[in-house]
C-alpha positions as MATLAB code, in Angstrom:
seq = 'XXXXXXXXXXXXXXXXXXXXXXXXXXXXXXXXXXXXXXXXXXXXXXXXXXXXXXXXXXXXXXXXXXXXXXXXXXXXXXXXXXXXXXXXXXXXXXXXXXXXXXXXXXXXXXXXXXXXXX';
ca = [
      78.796   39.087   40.277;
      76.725   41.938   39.891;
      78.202   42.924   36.920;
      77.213   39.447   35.351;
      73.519   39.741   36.888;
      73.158   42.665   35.098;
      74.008   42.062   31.603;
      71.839   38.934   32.056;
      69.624   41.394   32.549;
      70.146   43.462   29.747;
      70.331   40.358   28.045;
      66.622   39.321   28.328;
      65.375   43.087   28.014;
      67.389   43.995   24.608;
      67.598   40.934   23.116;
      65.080   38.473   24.455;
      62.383   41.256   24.102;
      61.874   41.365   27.784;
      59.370   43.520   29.659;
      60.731   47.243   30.575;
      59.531   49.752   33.045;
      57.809   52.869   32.787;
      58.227   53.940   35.803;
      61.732   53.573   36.401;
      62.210   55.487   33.141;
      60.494   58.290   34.682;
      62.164   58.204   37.901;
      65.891   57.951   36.628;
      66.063   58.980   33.211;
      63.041   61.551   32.017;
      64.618   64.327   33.877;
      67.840   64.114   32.203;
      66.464   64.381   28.388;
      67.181   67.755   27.303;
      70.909   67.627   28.860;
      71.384   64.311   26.366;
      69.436   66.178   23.415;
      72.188   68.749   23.995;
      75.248   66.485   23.829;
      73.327   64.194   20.628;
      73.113   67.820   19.265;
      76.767   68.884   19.780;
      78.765   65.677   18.980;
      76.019   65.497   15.488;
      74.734   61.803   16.499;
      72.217   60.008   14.573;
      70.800   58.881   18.037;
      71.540   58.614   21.507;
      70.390   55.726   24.010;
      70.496   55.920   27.399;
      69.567   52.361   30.038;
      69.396   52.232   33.118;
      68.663   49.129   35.632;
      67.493   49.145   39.161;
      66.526   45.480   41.244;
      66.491   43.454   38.113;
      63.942   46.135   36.024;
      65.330   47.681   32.672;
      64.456   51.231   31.116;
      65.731   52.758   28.475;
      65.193   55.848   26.274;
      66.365   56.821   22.331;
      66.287   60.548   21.191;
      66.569   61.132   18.035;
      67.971   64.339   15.955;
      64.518   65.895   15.816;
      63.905   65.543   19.395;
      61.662   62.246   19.109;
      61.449   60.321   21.913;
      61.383   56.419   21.935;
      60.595   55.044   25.905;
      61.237   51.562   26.544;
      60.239   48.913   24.265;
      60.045   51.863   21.411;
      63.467   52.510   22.349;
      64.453   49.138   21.910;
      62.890   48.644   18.845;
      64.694   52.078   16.852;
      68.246   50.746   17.048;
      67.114   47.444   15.142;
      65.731   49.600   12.751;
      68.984   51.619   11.958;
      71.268   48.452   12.814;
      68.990   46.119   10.488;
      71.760   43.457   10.103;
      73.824   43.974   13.243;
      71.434   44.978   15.962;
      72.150   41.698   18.195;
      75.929   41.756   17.397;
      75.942   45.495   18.487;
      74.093   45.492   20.916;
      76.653   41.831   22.449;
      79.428   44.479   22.312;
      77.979   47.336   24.436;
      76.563   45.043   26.735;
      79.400   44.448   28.940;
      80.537   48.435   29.084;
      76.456   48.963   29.855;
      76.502   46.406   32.439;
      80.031   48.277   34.096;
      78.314   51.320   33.773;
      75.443   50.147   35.723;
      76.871   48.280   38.063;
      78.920   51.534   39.295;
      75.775   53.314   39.734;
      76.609   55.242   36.350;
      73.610   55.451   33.835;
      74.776   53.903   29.949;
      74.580   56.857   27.497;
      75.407   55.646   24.144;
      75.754   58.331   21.181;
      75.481   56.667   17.878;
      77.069   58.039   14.708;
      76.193   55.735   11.431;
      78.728   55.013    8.635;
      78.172   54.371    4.990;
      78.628   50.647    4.393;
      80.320   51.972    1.215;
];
């Protein structure tokens, strides 16, 4: 049950364009930036996401290769960008391992390498 709560809520926040919050980014995921830059850096990702849930409110962050930072609603708006034709399908896939994650206390850290559709 929780599970399903929460991928209803990840639902409405990544692909209903529901409301995200600042503070809970800072409170469980700012601190943890460079440590993700590093492992984005190492495993040569295009860009790495990161969610996180808490009582039904959603934050997320993107970091990109030069060290940009997209918070929230920027951070939800970046992957559509790269994934211009498959955001919503890709983002339905990771959904239900986000929504495990999440429900065993584990933050969703997503490293995303892009292929060539040729």
């Amino acid at each position: 049950m929780k599970k399903r709560k929460i991928a209803n809520t990840l639902r409405k926040a990544l692909l209903q364009d529901g409301k995200m919050e600042r503070a809970l980014y800072e409170y469980e995921l700012e601190e943890h930036l460079d440590y993700w830059y590093e492992g984005l850096k190492s495993d040569r990702d295009q860009f790495v996401f990161a969610i996180t849930e808490n009582s039904g409110d959603v934050a997320m962050l993107l970091i990109t290769p030069d060290k940009t930072i997209y918070v929230n609603e920027e951070g939800r708006e970046k992957p559509s960008q790269f994934w211009t034709k498959a955001y919503e399908n890709n983002i339905n896939r990771l959904i239900p391992m986000i929504a495990e994650n999440l429900a065993n206390d584990i933050i969703s850290v997503n490293g995303v390498k892009m292929v060539s559709p040729n």
